[in-house]
N, C-alpha and C positions, 0 to 999 in steps of 0.2 A: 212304485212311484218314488223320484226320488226328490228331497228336498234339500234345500241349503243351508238347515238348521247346521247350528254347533251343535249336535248331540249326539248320541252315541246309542245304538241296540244291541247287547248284548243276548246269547244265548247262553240256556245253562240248564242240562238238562231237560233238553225241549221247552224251556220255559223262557218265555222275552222278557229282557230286564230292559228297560230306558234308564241309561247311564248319565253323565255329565261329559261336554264334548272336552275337547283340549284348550280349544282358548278360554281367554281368562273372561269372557265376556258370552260363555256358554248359554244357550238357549233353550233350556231343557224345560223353565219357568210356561212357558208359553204351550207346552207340547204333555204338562202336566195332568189334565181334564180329559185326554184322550182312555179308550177305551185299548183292553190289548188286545184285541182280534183286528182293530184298525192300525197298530204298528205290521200285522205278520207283515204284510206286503207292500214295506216305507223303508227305504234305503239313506242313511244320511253323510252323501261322500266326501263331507267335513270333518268328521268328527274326528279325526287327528290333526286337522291342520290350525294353526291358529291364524287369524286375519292376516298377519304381516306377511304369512307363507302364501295366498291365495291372491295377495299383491302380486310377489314378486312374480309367482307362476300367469297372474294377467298379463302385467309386462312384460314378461316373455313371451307370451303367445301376440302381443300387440294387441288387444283386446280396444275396440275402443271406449268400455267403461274402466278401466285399470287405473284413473288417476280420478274417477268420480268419488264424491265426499260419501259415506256413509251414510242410508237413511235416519230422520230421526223423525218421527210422528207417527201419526195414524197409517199404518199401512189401506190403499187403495184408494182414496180419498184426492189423488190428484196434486197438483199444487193450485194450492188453493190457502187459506188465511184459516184457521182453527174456527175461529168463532163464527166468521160468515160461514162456514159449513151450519153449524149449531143453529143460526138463524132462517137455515135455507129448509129446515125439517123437524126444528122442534119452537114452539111459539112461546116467546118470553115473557114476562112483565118487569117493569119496573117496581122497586120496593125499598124500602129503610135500610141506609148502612147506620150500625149502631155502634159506638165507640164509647166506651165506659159509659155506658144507658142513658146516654145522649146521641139523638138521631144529627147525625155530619154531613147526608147528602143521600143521592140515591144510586142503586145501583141498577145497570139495563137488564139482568135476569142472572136466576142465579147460577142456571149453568157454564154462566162464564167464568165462574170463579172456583177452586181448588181448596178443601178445607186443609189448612198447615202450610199455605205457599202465599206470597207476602207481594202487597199492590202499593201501588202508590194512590193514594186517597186524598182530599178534599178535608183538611182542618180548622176552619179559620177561613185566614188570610194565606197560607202555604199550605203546600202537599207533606204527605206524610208518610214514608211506606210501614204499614200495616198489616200486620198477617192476621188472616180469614181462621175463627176457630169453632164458629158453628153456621149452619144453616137454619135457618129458623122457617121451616117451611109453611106452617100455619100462618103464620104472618108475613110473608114471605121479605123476610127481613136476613140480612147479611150481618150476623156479629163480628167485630174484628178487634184487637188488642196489640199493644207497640211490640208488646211480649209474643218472640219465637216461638221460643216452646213453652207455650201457655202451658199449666199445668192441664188442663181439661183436652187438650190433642193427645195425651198419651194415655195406654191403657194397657192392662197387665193379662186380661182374658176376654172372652167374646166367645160370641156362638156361632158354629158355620151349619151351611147346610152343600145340599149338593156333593157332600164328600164321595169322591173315586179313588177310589186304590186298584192300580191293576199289577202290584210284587204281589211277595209269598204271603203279606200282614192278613190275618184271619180278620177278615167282614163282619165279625162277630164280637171284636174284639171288647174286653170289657175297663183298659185303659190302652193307649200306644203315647210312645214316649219317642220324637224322632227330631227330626229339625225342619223348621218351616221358612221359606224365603216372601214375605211378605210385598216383595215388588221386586221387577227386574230390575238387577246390579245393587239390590239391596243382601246385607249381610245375610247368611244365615243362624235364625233363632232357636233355639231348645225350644220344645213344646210337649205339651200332655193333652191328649186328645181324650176325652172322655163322654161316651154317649151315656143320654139322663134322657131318658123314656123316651118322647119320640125328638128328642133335640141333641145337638153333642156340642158339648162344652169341649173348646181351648183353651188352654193357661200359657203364656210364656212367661219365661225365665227371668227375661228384663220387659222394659215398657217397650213398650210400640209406639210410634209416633203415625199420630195420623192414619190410623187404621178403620177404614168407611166401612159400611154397608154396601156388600156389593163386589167388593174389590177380590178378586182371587189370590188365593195364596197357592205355593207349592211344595211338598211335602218330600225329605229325604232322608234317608237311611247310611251315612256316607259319600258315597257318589252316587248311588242308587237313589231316581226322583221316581218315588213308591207312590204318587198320585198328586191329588189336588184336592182344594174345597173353595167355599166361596164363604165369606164374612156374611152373615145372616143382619 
């Protein structure tokens, strides 16, 4: 099968590596949680070219998508508006926006909003943009602060679960020390992966901003993307 990823399958002594493609906007983040008996038979006939070359070779061919913008959302979802999808399948409520432990209006539910990404809000007499820095689901209440990067959105370690490793790294390992991409076209971090009885502990190097419960990370060696885990 083949697909349009930027990424790259290396072979190497009978053994499949998933590499990093050539553009600078590689996709290997997404392709991370796969199993290796599901790459043998996935061909990716990108993986040398970078976007601007897959232009030019459209408009040569007259393609008629060769001048179309680049996706950006939810892939299959149609076009369609982010949030009326959200309200077409999951049921909201309204709750408490909390602004220095003063309640300033309310919010339509809380999955319309992003912890670390910054709204315009209800102050007063004017609006205010406001970045979102907890979820307070018990009270299903929305905390928010004027401050970016709150000090309480970053964090230096966390527990994943879910961990897949399909390189050479021993499944048994009793520390691994590699680099983690915490979101697509997000830098890569140093990390120390350590499992502690039946959970395994992350540390990175520097903070993290805005790192949920939930969210996958992806795991690399170099250019080599040695698996994936998921934020516990």
């Amino acid at each position: 099968m083949a697909t349009g990823h930027y990424a790259k399958i290396s072979v190497v002594d009978n053994d499949i590596k998933l590499m990093t493609g050539a553009d600078q906007n590689e996709q290997t983040y997404f392709l991370s949680m796969l199993k290796k008996e599901q790459l043998e038979n996935v061909i990716f006939p990108l993986s040398g070219l970078a976007r601007w070359e897959i232009r030019e070779l459209a408009i040569g061919a007259k393609l008629a998508t060769a001048a179309k913008t680049d996706s950006d959302g939810l892939c299959y979802i149609g076009e369609q508006e982010f949030n009326q999808f959200i309200r077409d399948f999951v049921e909201q409520e309204e709750g408490a926006i909390i602004y220095e432990q003063e309640t300033i209006g309310k919010h339509d539910g809380l999955a319309f909003y992003k912890i670390g990404s910054s709204y315009e809000f209800m102050t007063g007499e004017s609006s205010s943009r406001l970045t979102v820095i907890e979820k307070n689901y018990s009270n299903n209440a929305l905390i928010v602060s004027e401050n970016h990067n709150h000090p309480q959105l970053f964090v230096t370690e966390a527990w994943i679960n879910h961990i897949s490793l399909f390189s050479h790294v021993d499944k048994t390992f009793d520390s691994l020390i590699c680099h983690a991409k915490t979101g697509y076209r997000k830098p890569n971090i140093r990390v120390t992966i350590s499992p502690q009885n039946e959970r395994t502990h992350i540390m990175f190097d520097e903070p993290v901003r805005a790192l949920l419960p939930g969210q996958h990370i992806a795991l690399y060696s170099g250019f080599e993307c040695i698996g994936g885990a998921v934020i516990g």
